[in-house]
Backbone as a printed PyTorch tensor [residue, N CA C, xyz], in Angstrom:
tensor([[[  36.2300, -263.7330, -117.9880],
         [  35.3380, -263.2940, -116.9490],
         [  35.4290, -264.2020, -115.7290]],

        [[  35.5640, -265.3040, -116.3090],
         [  35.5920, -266.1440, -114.7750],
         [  37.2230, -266.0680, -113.8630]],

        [[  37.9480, -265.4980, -114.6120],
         [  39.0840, -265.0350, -113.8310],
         [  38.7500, -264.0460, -112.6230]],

        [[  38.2000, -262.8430, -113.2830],
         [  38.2520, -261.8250, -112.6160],
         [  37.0820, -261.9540, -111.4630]],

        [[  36.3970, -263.2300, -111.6400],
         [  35.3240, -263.3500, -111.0690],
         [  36.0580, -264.1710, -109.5020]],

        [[  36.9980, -264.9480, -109.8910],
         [  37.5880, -265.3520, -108.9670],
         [  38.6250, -264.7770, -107.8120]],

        [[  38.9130, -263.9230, -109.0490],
         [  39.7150, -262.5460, -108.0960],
         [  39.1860, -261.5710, -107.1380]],

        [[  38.2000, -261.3520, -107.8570],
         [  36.7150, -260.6150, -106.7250],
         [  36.5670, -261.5760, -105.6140]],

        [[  36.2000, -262.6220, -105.6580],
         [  35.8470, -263.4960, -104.8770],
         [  36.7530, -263.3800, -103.3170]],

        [[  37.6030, -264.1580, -104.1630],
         [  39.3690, -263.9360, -103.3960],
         [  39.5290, -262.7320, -102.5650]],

        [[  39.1530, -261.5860, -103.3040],
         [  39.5020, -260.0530, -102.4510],
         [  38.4840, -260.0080, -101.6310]],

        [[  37.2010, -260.2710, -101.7860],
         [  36.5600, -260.4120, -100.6480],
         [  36.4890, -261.1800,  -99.6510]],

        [[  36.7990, -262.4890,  -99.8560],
         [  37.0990, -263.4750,  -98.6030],
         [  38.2370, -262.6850,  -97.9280]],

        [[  39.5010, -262.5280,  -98.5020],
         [  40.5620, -261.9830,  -97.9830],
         [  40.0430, -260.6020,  -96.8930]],

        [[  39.3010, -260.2070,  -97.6550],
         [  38.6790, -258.7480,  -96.5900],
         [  37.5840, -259.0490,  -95.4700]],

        [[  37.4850, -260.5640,  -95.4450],
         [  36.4150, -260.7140,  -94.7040],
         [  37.2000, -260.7520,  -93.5000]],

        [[  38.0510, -261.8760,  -93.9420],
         [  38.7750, -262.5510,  -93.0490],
         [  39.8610, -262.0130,  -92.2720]],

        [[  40.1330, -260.5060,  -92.8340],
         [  41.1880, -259.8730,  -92.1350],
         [  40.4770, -258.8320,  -91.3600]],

        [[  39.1760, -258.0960,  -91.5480],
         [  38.3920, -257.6030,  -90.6610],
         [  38.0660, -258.5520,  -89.5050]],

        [[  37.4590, -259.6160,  -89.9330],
         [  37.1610, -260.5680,  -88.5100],
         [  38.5390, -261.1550,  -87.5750]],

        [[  38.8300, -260.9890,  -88.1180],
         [  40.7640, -261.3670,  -87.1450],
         [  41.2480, -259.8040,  -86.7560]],

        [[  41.0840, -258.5350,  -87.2820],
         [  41.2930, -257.7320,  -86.7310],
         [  40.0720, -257.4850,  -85.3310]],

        [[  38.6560, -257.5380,  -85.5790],
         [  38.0780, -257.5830,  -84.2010],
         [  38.2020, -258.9430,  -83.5590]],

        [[  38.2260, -260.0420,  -83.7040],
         [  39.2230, -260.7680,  -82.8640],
         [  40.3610, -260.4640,  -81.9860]],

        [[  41.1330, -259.7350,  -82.0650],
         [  42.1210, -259.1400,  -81.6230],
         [  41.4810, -258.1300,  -80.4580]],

        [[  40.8910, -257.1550,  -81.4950],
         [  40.3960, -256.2690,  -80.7200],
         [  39.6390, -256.6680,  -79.4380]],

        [[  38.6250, -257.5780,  -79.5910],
         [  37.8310, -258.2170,  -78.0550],
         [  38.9630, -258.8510,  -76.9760]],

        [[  40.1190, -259.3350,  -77.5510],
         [  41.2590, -260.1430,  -76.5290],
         [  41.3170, -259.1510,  -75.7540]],

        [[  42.2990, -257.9460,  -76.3120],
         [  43.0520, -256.8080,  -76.0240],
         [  42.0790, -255.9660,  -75.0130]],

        [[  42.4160, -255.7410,  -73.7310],
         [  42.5510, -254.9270,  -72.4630],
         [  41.8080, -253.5730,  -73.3170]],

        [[  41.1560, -252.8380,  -72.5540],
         [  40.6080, -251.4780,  -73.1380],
         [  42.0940, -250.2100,  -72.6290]],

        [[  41.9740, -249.3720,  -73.6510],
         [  43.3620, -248.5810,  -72.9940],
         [  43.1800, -248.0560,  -71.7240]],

        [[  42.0880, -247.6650,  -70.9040],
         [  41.8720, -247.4460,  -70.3210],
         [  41.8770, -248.1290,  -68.3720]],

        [[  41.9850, -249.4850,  -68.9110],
         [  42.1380, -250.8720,  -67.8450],
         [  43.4290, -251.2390,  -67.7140]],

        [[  44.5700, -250.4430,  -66.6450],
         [  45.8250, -250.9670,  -66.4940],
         [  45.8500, -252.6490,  -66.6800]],

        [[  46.5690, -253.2290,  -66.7630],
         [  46.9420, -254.3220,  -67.1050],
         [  47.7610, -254.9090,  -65.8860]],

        [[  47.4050, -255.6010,  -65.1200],
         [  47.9090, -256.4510,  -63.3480],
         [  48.8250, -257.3390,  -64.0770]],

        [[  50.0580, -257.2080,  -64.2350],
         [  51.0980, -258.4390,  -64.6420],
         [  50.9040, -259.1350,  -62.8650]],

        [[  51.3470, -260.6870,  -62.8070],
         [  51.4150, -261.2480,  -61.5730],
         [  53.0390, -260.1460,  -61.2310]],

        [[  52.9130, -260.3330,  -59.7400],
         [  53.9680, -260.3530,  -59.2170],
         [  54.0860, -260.9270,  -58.2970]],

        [[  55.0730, -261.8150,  -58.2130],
         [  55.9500, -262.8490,  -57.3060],
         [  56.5610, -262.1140,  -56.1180]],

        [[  56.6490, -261.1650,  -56.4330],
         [  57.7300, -260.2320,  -54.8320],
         [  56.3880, -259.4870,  -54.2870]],

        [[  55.0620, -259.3770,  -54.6860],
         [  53.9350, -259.0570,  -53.4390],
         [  52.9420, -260.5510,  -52.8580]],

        [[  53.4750, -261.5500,  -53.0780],
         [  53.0690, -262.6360,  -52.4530],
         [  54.3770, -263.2160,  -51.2740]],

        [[  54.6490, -262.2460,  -50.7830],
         [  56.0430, -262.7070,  -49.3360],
         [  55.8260, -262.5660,  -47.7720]],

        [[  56.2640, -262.8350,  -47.3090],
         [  55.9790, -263.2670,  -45.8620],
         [  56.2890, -261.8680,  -45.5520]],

        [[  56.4010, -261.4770,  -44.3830],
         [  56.3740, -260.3600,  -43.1920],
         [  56.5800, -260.8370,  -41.7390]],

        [[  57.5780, -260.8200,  -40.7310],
         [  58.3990, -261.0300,  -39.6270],
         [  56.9470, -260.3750,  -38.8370]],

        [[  56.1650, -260.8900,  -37.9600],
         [  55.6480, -260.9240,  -36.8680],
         [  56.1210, -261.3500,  -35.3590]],

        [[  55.8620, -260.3470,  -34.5710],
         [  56.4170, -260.8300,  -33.1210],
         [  54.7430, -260.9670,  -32.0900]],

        [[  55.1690, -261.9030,  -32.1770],
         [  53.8700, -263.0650,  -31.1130],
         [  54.3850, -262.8510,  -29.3000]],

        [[  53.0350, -263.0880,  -28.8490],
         [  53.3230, -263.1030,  -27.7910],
         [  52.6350, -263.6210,  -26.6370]],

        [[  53.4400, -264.5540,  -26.2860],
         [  52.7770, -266.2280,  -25.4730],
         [  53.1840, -265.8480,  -24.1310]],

        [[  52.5860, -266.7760,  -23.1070],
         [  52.7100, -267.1420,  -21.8440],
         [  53.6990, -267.8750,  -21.5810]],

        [[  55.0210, -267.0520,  -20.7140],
         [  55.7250, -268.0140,  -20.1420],
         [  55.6390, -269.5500,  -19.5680]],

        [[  56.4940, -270.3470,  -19.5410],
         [  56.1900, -271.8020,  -19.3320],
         [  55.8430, -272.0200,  -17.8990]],

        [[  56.3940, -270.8450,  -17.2780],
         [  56.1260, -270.5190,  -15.2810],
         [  54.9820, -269.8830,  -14.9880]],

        [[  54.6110, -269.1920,  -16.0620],
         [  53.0840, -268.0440,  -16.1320],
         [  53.7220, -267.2190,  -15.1660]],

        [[  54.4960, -266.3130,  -15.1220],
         [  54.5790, -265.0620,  -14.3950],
         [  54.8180, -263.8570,  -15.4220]],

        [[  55.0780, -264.2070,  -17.1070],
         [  54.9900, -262.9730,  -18.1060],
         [  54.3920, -263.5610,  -19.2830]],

        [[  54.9790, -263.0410,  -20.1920],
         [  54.9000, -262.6850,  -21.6790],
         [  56.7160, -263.2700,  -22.2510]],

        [[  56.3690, -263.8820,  -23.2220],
         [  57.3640, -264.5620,  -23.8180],
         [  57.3850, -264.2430,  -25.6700]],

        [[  57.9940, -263.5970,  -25.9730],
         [  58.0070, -262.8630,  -27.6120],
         [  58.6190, -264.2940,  -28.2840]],

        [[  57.8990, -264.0700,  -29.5310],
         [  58.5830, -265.5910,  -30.6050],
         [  58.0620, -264.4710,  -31.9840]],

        [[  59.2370, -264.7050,  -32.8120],
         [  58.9560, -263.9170,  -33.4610],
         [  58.6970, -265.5010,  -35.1710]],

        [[  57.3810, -264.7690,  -36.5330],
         [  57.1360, -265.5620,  -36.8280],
         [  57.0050, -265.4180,  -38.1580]],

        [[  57.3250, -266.1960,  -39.5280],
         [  56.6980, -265.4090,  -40.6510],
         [  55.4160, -265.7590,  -40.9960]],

        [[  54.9210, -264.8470,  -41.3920],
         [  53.0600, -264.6900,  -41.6400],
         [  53.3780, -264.0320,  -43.0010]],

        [[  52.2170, -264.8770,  -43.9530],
         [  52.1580, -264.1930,  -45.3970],
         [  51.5560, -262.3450,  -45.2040]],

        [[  52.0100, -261.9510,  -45.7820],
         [  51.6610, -260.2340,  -46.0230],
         [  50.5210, -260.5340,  -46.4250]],

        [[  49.5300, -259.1950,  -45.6480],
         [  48.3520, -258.8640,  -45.7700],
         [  48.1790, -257.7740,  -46.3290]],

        [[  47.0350, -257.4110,  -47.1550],
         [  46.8700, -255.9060,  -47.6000],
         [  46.0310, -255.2960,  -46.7590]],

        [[  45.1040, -256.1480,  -46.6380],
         [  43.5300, -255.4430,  -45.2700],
         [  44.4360, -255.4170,  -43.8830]],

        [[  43.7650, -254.4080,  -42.8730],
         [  43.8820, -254.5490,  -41.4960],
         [  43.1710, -255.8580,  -40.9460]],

        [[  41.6480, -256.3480,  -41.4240],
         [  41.3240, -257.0160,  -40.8200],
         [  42.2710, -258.5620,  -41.0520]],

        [[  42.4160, -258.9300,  -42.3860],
         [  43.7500, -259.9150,  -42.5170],
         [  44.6710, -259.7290,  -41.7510]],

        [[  45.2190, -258.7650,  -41.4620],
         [  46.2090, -258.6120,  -40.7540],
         [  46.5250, -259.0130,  -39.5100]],

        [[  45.3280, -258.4880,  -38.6970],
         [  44.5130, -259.3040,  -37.4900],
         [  43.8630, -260.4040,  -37.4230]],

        [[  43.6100, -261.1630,  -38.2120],
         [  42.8870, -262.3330,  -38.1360],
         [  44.1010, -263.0560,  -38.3200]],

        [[  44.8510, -262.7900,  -38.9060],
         [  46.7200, -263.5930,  -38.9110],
         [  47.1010, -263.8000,  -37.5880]],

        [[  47.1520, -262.6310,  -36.9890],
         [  47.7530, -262.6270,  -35.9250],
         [  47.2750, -263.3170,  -34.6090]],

        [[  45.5980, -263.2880,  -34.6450],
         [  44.4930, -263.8250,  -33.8130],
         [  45.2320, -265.6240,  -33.6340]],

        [[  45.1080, -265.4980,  -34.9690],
         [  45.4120, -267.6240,  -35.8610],
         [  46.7250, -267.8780,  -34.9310]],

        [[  47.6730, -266.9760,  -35.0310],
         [  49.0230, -267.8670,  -34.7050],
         [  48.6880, -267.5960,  -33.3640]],

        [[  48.0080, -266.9200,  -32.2830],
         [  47.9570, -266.4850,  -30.8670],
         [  47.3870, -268.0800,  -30.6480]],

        [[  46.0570, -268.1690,  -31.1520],
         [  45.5970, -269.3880,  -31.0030],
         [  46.2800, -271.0480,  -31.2910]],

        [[  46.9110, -270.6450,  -32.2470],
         [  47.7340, -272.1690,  -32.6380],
         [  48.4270, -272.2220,  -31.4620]],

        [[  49.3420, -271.2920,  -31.2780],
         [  50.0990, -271.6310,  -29.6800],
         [  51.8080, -271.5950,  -30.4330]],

        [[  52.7290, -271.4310,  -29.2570],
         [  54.1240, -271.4430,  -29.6550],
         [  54.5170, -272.2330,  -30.2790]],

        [[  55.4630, -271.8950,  -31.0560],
         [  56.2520, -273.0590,  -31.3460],
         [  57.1490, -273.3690,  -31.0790]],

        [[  58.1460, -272.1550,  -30.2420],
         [  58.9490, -272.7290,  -29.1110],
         [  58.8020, -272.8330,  -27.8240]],

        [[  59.1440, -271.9050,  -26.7320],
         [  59.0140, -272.3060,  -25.3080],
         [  57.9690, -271.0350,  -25.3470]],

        [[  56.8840, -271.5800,  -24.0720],
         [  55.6590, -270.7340,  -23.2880],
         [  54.6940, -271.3340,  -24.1130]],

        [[  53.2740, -270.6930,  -23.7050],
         [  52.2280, -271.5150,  -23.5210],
         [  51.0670, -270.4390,  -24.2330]],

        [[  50.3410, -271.0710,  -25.1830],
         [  48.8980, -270.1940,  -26.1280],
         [  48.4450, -269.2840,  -24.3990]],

        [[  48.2540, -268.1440,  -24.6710],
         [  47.4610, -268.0830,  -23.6650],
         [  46.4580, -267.1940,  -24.0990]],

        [[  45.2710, -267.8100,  -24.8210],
         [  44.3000, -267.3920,  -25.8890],
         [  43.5370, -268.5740,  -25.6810]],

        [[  42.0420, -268.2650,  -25.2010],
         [  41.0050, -269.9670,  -25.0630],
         [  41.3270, -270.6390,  -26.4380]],

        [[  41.4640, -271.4380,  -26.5920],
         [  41.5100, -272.6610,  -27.6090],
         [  40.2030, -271.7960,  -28.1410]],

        [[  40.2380, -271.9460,  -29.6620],
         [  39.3930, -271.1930,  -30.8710],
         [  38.9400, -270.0960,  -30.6730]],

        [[  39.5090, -269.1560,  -30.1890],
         [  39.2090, -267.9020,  -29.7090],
         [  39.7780, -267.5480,  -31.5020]],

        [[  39.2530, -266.7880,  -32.5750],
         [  39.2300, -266.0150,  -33.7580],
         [  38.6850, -265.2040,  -33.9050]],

        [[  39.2310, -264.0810,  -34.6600],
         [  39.0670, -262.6550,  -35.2370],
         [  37.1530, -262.5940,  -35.8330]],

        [[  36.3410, -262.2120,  -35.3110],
         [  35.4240, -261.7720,  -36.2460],
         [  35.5340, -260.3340,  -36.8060]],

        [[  35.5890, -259.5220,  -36.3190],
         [  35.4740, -258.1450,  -37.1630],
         [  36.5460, -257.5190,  -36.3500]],

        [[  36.8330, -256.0250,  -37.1000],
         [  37.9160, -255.4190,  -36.4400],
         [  37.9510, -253.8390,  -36.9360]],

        [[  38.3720, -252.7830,  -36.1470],
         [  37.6570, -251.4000,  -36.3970],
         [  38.6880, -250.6100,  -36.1950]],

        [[  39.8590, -249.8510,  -36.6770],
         [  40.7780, -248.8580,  -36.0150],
         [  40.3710, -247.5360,  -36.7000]],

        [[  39.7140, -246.6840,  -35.2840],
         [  39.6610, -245.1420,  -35.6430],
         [  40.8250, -244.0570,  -35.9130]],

        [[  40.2380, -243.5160,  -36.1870],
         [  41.6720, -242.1000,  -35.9830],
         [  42.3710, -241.9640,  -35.1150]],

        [[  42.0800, -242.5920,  -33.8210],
         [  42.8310, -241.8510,  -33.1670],
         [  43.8710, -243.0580,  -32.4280]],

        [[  43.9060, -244.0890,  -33.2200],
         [  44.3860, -245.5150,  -32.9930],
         [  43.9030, -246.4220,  -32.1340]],

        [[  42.3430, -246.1250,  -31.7630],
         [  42.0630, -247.1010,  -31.0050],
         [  41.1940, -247.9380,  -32.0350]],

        [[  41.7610, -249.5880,  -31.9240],
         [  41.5550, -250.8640,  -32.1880],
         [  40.5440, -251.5420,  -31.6900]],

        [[  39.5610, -251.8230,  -32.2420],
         [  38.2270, -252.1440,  -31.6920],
         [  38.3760, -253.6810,  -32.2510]],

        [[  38.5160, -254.7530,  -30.8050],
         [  38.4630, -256.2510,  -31.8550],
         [  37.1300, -256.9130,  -31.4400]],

        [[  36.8290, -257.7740,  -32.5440],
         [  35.6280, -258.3870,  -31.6500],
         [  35.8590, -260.3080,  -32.0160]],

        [[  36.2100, -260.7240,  -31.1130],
         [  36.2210, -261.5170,  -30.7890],
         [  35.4960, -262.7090,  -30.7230]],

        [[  35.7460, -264.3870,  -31.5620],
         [  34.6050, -265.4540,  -31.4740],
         [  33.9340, -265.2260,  -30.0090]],

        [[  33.3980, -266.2000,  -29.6190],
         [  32.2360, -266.4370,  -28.0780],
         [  33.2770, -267.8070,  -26.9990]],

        [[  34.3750, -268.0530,  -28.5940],
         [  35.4100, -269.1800,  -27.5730],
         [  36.1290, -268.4120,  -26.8710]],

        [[  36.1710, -266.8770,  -27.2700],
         [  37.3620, -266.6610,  -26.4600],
         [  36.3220, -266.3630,  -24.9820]],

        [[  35.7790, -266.0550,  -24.5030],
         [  34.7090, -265.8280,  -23.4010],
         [  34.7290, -267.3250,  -22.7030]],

        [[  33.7870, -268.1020,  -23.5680],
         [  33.1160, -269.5210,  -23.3550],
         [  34.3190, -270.4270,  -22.6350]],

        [[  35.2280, -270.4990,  -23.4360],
         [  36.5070, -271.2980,  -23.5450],
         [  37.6630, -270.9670,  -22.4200]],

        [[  37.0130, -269.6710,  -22.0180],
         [  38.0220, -269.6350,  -20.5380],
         [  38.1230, -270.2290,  -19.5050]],

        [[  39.5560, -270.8390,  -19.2310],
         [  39.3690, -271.2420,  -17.5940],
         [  40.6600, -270.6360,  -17.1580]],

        [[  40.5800, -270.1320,  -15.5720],
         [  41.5640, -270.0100,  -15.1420],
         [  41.2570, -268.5590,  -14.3470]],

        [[  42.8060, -268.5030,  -13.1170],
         [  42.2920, -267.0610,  -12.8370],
         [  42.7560, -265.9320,  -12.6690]],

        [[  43.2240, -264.9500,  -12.0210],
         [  43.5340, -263.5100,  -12.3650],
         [  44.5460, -263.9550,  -13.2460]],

        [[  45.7840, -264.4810,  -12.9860],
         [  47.3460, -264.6030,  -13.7540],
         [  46.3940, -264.8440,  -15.5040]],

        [[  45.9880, -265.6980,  -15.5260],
         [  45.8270, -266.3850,  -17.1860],
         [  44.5010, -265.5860,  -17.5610]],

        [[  43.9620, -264.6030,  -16.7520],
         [  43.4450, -263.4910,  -17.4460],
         [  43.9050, -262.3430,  -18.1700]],

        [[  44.7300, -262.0420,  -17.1200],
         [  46.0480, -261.3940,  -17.1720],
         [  47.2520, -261.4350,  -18.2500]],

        [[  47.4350, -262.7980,  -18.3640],
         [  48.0640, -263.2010,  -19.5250],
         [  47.6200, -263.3620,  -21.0720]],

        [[  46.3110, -263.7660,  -21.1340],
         [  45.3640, -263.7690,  -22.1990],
         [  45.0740, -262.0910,  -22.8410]],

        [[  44.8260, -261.4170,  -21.9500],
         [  44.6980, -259.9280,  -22.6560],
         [  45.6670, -259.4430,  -22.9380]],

        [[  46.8600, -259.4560,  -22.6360],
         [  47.9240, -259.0060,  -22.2710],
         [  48.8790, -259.8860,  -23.6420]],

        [[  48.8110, -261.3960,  -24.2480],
         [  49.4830, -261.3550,  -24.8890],
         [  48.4120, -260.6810,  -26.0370]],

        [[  46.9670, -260.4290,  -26.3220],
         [  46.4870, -260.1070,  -27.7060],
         [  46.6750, -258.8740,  -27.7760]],

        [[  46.9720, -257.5270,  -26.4620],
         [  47.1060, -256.3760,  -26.8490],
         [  48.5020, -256.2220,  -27.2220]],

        [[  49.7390, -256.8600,  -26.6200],
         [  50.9630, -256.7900,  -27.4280],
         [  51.2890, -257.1110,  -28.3250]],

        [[  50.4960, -258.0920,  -28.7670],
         [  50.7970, -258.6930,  -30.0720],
         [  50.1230, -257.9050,  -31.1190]],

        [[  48.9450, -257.3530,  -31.0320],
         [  48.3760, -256.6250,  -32.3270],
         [  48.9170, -255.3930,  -32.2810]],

        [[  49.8050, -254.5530,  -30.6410],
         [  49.9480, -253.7720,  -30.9760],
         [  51.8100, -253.4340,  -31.5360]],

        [[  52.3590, -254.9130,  -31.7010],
         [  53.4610, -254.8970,  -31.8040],
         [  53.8900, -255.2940,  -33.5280]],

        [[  52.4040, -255.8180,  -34.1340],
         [  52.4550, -256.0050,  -35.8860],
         [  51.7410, -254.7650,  -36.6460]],

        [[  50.9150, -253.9050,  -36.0190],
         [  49.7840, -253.0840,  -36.1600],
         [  50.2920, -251.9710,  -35.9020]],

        [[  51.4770, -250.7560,  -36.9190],
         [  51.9920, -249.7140,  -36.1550],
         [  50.8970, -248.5810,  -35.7540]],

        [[  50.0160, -248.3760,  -36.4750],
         [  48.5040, -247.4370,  -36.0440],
         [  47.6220, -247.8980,  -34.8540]],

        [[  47.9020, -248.8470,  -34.1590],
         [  47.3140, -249.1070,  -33.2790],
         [  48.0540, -248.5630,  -31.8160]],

        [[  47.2510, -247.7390,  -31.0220],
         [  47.4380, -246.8040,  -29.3980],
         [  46.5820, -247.9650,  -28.4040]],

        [[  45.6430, -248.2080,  -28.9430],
         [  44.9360, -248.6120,  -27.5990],
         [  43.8970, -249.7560,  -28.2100]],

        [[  43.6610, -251.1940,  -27.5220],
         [  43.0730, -252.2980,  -27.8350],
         [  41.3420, -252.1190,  -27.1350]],

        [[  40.5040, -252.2850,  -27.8020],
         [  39.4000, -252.2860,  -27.0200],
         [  38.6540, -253.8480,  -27.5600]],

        [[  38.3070, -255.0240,  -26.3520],
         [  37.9470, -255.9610,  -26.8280],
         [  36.7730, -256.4410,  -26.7540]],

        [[  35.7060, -257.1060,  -27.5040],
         [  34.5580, -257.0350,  -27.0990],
         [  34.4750, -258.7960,  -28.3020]],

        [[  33.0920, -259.3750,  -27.7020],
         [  33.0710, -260.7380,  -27.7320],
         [  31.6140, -261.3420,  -28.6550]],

        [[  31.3850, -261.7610,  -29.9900],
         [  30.6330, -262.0300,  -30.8470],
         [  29.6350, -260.9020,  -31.0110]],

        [[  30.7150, -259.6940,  -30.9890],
         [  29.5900, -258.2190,  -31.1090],
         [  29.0500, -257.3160,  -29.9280]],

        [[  29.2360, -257.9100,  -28.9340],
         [  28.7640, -257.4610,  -27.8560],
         [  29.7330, -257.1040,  -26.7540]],

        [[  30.4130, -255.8780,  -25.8690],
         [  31.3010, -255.8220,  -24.9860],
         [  30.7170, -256.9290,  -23.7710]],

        [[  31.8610, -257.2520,  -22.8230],
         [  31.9000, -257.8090,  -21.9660],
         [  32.3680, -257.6410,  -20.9950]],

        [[  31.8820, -257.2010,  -19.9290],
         [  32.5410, -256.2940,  -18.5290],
         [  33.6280, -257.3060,  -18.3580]],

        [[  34.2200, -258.2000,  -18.4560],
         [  35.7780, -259.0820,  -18.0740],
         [  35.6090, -260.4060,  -18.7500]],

        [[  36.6950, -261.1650,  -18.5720],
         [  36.9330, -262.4420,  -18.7520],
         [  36.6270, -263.5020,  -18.1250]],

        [[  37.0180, -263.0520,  -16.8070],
         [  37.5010, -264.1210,  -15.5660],
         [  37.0150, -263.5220,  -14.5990]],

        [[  36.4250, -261.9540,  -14.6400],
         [  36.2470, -261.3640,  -13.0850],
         [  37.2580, -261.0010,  -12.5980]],

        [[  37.9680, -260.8410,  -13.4850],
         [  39.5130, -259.7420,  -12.3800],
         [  39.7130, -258.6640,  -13.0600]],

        [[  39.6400, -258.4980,  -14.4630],
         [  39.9470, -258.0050,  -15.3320],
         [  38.9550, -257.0850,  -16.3060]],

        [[  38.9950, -255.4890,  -16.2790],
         [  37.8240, -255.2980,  -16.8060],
         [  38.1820, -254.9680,  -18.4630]],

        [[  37.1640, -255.6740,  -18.5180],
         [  37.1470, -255.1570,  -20.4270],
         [  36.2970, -254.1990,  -21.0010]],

        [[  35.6250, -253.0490,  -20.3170],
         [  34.8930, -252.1630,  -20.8030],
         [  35.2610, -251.3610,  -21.0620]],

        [[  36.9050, -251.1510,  -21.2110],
         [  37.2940, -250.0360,  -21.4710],
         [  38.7980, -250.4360,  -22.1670]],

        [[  39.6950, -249.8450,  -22.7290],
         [  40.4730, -250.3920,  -24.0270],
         [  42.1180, -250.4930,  -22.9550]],

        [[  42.1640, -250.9240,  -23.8260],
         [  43.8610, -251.3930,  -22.9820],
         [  45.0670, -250.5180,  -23.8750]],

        [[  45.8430, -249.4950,  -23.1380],
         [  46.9140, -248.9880,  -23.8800],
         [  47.8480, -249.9620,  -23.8400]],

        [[  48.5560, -250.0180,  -25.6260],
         [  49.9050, -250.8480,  -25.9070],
         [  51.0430, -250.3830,  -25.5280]],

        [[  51.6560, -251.0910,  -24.9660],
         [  52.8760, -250.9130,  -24.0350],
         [  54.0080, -250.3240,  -24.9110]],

        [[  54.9520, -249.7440,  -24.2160],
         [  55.8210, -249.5800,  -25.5720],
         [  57.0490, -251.1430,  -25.4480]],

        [[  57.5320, -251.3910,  -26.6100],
         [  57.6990, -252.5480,  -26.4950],
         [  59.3330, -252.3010,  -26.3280]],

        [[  60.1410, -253.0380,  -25.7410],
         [  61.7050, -252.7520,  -25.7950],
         [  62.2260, -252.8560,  -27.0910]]])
């Protein structure tokens, strides 16, 4: 008797222990229903951006083209592009973006117009006059509209609020069409 008593024993530990390691398993394991995200290494890669700075003479626009990590959002996308306007070239020509001028929010309708709104540096932080007004709008509408293929027309407005100009030469109440680019 005490054999079989041990054998019982045995078959039940054994059944305990292979039910509780089977739901073990089971809690690890993904529901069938929850695709499973393996990493991938080839959607963390850069993307060729073309920037666009103030000549070193200030009479244009000077293209530098740049790699920027890939974005999935529009507003990433633009706030990328805002960052490198502001950092400034890295080869020849000149930021022509107020020092900390950054992306707060950003809006593209149907019909491709680009609604940006802009820190209070880019306003506050201005100096200068018609030319580097001129140049300041002029490189952020080519540039967002030269990484941004859904974007027709830039409309810019400043910690939420539009702003009839920059500098007083230049009006901003109304959106700027993107050029076509060569």
């Amino acid at each position: 008797m005490k054999r079989s008593t041990f054998v019982i024993v045995g078959l039940l530990i054994f059944a305990v222990l292979a039910w509780a390691g089977t739901r073990w398993l089971a809690l690890r394991r993904p529901p069938d229903d929850v695709a499973t995200i393996e990493p991938d290494s080839l959607g963390t890669g850069f993307k060729a951006a073309r920037l666009f700075f103030a000549s070193a003479d200030g009479d244009g626009l000077v293209s530098e083209s740049r790699e920027l990590p890939e974005s999935a959002s529009l507003r990433e996308r633009a706030a990328s592009l805002v960052a490198e306007l502001d950092r400034g070239p890295a080869g020849g020509g000149v930021a022509a973006l107020p020092p900390g001028t950054s992306l707060l929010h950003v809006y593209l309708d149907d019909e491709g117009l680009l609604t940006v709104d802009l820190s209070r540096a880019f306003q506050q932080g201005f100096r200068g006059g018609s030319s580097a007004e001129y140049l300041a709008v002029s490189s952020l509408v080519r540039t967002l509209g030269a990484n941004l293929p859904d974007v027709r027309r830039v409309l810019i407005v400043c910690g939420g609020s539009p702003i009839p100009t920059l500098g007083g030469h230049l009006p901003l109440d109304r959106p700027f069409d993107v050029p076509e680019l060569p």
